[in-house]
N, C-alpha and C positions, 0 to 999 in steps of 0.2 A: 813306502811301507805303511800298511793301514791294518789297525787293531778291529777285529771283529767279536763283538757280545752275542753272546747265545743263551737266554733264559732258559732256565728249565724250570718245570711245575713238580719237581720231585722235592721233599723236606719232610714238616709236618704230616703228610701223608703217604709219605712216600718209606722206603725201607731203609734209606742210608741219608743223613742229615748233613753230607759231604753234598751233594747237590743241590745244595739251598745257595748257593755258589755261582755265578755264572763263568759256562764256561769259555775261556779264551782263548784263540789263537790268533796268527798274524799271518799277513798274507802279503805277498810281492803285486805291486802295481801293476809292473808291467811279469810277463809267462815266458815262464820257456818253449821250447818248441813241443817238447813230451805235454806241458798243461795248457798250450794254447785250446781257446775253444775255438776258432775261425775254424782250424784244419780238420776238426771232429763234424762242426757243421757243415761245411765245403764236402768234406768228402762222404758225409749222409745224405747229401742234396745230388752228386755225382752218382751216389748208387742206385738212387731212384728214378735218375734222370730229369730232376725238378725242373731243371730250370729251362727258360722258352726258348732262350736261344741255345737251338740246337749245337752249333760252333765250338760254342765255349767247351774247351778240355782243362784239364788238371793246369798244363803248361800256360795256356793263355791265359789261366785263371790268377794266378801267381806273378806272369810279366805286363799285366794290364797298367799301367800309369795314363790317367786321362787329366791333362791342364786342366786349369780354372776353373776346378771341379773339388769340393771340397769331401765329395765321395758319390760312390760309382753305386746307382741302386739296380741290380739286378733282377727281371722280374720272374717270380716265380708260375706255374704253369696254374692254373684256377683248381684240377682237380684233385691236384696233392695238398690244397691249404687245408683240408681238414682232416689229413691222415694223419696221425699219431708221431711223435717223435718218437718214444719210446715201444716196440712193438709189443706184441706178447707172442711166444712161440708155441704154435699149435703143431697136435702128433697125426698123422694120418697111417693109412694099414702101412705103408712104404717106409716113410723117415719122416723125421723131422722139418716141419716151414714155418717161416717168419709170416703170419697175417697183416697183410697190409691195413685190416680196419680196427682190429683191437688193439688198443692199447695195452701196456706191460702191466698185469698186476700190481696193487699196491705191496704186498705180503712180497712177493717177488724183490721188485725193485726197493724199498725197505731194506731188506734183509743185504743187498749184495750193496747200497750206498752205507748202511751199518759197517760191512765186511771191512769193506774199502777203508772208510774211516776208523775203523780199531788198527789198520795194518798201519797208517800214518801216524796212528797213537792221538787220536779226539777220540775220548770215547762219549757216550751217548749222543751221536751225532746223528740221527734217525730222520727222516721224512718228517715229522713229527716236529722236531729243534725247526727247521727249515720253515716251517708253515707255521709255528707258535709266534719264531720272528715276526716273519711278515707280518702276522695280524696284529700284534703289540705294536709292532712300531707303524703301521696303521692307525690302532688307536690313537695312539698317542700325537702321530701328528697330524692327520686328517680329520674334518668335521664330519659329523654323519650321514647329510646328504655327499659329501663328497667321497667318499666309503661305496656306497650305494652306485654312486656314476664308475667310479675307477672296479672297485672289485666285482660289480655286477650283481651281489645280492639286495634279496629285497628287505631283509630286516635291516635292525643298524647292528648285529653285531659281527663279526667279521669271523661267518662258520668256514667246514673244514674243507666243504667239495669246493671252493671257491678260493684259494689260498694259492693252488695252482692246478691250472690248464695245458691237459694235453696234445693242442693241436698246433699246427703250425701256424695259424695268424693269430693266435693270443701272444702277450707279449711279456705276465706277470713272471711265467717258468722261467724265460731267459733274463729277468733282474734276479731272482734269486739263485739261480745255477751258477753265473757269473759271478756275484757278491761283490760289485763294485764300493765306493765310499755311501753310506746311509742316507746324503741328501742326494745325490747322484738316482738313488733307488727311487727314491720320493719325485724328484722331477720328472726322470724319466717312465713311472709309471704315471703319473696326470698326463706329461705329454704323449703317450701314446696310446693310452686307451681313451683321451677324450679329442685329439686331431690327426693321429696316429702318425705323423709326421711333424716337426718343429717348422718347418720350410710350409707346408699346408696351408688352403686357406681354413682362417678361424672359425670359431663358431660360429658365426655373425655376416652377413653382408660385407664384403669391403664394398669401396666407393663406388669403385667402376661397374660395378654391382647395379647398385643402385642407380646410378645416373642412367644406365640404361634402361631400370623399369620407369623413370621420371620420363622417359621417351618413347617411352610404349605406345601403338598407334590407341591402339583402346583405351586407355587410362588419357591419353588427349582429349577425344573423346566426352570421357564422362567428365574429365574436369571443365569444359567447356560448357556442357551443359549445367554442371551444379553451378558455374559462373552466373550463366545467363537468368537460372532461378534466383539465385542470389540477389542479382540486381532488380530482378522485378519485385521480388521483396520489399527490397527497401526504399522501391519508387513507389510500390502503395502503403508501407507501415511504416519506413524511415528508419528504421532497426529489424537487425534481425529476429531478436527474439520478438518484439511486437509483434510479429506476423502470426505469430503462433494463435493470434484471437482474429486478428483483421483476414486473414487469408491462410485459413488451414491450409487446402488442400497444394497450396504452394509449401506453405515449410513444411509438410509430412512427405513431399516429395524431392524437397532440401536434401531433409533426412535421409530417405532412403537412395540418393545418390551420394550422400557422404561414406554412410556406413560399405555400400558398394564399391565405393572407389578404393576404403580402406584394406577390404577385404581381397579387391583386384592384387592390390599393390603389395602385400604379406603373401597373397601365393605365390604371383610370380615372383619377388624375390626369393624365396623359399626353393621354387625350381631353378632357378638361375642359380644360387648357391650350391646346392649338391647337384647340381650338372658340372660345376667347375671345377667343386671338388672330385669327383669321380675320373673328367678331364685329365685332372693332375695326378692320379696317380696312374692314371692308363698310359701317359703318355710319361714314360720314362725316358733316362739319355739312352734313344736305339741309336740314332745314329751316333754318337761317340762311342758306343762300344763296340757297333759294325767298323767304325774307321779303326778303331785299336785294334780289332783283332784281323782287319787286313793290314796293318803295319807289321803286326809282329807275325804274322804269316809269310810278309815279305821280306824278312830277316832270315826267314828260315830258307827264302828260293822257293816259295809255292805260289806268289802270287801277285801281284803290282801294290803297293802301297799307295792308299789315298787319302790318307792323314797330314795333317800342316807341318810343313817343317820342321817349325818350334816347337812342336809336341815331343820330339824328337831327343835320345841323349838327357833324358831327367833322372838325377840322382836323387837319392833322399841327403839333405845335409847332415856334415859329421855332428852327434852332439860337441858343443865344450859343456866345462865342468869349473868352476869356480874353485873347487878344492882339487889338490892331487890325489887326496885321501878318499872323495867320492869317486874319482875317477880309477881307481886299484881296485873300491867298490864293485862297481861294475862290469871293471875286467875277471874280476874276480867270481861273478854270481853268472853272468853272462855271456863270460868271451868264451873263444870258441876250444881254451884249454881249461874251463871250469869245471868238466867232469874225468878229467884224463889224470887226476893227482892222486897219488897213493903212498902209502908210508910216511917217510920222513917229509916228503911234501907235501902230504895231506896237511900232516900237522904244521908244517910251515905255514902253508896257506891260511889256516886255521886260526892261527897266535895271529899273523897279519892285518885278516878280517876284523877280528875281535878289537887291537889297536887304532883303526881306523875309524869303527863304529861309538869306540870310547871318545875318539879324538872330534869326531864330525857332530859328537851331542854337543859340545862346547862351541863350537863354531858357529859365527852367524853371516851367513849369505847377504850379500848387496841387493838390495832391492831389483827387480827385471823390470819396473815399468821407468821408463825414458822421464827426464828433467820437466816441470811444467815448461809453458811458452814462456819467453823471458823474463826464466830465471839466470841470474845471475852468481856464480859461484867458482871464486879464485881459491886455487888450489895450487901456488904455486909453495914450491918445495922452501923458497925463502921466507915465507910465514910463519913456517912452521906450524903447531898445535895450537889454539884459539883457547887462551885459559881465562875463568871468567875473573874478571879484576873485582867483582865485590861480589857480596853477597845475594845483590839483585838479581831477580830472576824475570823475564820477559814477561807478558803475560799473554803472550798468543801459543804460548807451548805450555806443555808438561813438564810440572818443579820436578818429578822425580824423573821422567825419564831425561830432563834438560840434564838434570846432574852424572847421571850414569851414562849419556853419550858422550860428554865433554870429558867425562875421567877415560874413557875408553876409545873413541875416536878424533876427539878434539875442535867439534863442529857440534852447533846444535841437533837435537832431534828433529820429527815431524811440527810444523806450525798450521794449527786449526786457525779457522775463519770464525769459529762460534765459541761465545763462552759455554754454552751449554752444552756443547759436543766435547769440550776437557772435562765440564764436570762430568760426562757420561763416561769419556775415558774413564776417568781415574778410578770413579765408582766399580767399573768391569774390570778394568787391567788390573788395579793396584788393590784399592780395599777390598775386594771381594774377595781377594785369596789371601790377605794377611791374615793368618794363623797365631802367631806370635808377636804381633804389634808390628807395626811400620816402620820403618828405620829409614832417615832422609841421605838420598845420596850425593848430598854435596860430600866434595870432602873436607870442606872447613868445617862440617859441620860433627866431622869423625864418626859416620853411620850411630847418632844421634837415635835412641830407640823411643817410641812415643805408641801408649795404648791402644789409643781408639782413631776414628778417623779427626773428631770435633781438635782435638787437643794438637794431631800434629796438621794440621788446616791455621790453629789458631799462632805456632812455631814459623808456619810460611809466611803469613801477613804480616808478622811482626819483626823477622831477621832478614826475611828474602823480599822485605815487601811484596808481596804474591798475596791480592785477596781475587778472588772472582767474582764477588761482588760488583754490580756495573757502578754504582754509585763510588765504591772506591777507587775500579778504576779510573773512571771521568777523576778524580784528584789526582792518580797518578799520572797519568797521562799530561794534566795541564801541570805538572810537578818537571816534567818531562819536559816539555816546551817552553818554559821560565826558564832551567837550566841551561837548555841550547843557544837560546837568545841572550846568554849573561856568556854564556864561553864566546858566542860569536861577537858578541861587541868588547869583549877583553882582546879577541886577537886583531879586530880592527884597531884599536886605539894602539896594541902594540906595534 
């Protein structure tokens, strides 16, 4: 679930002082079939007949699974990437037709995404909301040259014809139509209007790049001769620069074989680059999607199958769900009796929902990423809970979050490597949003209330021994090591 902010510019100037407000709604990560956008754009691309490969129908479009492929780019036909997505409907002496090269009015499309959204209950949610977004949060997190390369205008401020693009190979329309998570928007528009693929090559030369203009017959060549000048140089002036009085006409023609060679070596990488990159997008997976759609042809009895075995029989895995509560969730927004409930079920379902969504804000999820490389961590049921026997607190962890895991799970929290990354912790997590003073979560300490941060810093170093100081802890540390070596020669002698 991701909350979505919509500024408006209506207040002080505006007629009603209730939209000085932003307005909010919330939106589901993942769609149902009614709001997917795939099937809206699949089956616009279907009506036009976009796409090159002829083959492709609704059905194969749908049963396609291609291995070791983290997705399947389909290409589209050259003469449709500049047709409009949204059309505009012109009248002729006959009836009505869709123009395949004008786009839909703004006043038009306006008015019926307005409609739309008064009927879902957002109100002022206008072409207008959509494009003030994008530009704000534009400013706000892009610099101005980088405004300029991504949105395409030439000032720096971020006007209204450039907000969004009607045609099918701009890419701004489909982050804001979508309205995935706000960095999500920001990454994926740098990366697609400045390599238009994350997989692409960069802006820049790679190596292999390179090392073949290093092996260019010409560039051989001139480097041999600005060699051979070189060394006569310095056989009559001893230095290069010397030459410049002892034998001009040798270093001006140094010169003008260095500046040449430079200027070789910048073009043809230049050509070499955007010939690869061009390469790359021309050459898409054809044959992986010729072999898919002779597999599932041959499923149907049309035709031989020439695809790998093991391509063969791929399911998508079942999710699990860490909670029972998320997983009723689900069944409940998603499954395939989520819209079949009415009356007394409705509102069963309803109370349900509502219980689970209360219960699942409380709950905290086990972390998904895997144990580092040997770690060590006994978890056997005869330990039990790990309670800390004094007041010391470690000093490669966080005092408050050490005290709140141990009351709660019974095991430390997270252990940083840097003292400077707790006090950044603690700085973002903990004092930035104490409102009402800090309260220490030991519980020897009885949620202990303390002002500021200086005052309960100065509470830690003194009862928890906890300074972050390096100086103090080089003393605790060698406090530490005195200890061990006095327990360990007590139980020898014993």
């Amino acid at each position: 679930m991701s909350a979505h902010f919509y500024h408006t510019l209506k207040g002080t100037s505006g007629a009603d002082d209730l939209y000085l407000f932003r307005t909010k709604f919330f939106l589901h990560c993942d769609y149902k079939l009614a709001y997917c956008p795939i099937i809206q754009i699949v089956s616009l691309a279907f009506r036009d007949n976009a796409f090159e490969n002829d083959r492709l129908t609704p059905e194969i479009f749908w049963k396609m699974r291609v291995t070791r492929k983290e997705s399947i780019t389909l290409k589209w036909k050259s003469e449709v990437l500049d047709q409009p997505v949204l059309r505009r409907m012109t009248q002729d002496e006959t009836n009505n037709k869709i123009d395949k090269n004008l786009p839909m009015t703004y006043s038009v499309g306006s008015a019926a995404n307005t409609a739309l959204c008064q009927d879902a209950g957002f109100p002022d949610m206008t072409f207008y909301a959509d494009r003030r977004w994008v530009g704000n949060e534009a400013n706000k997190n892009f610099t101005e040259a980088e405004r300029k390369r991504i949105l395409g205008q030439r000032g720096s401020a971020v006007f209204e014809k450039y907000y969004l693009d009607h045609n099918v190979k701009r890419n701004m329309q489909f982050f804001v139509l979508l309205r995935p998570h706000l960095p999500e928007v920001l990454q994926r528009a740098m990366s697609a209007m400045r390599h238009r693929d994350t997989k692409a090559p960069g802006s820049r030369p790679s190596y292999r790049i390179l090392e073949s203009v290093r092996k260019d017959p010409y560039l051989l060549k001139l480097r041999q001769r600005r060699n051979k000048v070189k060394n006569n140089i310095r056989a009559l002036a001893g230095t290069l620069p010397g030459g410049r009085e002892l034998c001009p006409d040798l270093y001006w023609e140094h010169d003008k074989l260095k500046k040449e060679l430079a200027k070789r070596r910048n073009n043809l990488a230049r050509e070499k680059h955007k010939q690869a990159r061009e390469n790359f997008f021309h050459d898409i997976h054809v044959e992986e999607i010729d072999k898919e759609i002779d597999r599932i042809l041959a499923e149907d009895g049309n035709t031989e199958s020439y695809c790998d075995d093991d391509n063969t029989g791929l399911e998508p895995p079942v999710p699990e769900y860490s909670f029972t509560e998320r997983a009723r969730l689900v069944d409940s927004f998603y499954g395939p009796e989520s819209d079949s409930f009415d009356g007394e079920e409705l509102i069963r379902r309803q109370i349900q929902v509502t219980k689970d969504l209360i219960t699942l804000c409380t709950l905290s999820e086990p972390s998904r990423k895997g144990r580092r490389a040997g770690s060590v961590l006994d978890e056997s049921p005869s330990q039990g809970k790990e309670t800390p026997t004094s007041f010391e607190c470690p000093l490669d962890a966080c005092i408050l979050c050490y005290g709140d895991s141990m009351a709660r799970i019974g095991r430390p929290s997270r252990k940083f490597k840097r003292i400077d990354a707790i006090r950044r912790h603690m700085k973002v997590v903990h004092f930035s949003r104490a409102e009402n003073g800090i309260e220490c979560t030991w519980d020897s300490c009885k949620g202990e209330m303390f002002p500021n941060e200086s005052s309960y810093m100065y509470h830690a170093a003194n009862k928890h021994i906890y300074d972050l100081d390096k100086r103090s802890q080089r003393t605790v540390r060698l406090r530490h090591e005195k200890l061990k070596l006095q327990t360990g020669g007590s139980k020898d002698v014993s």
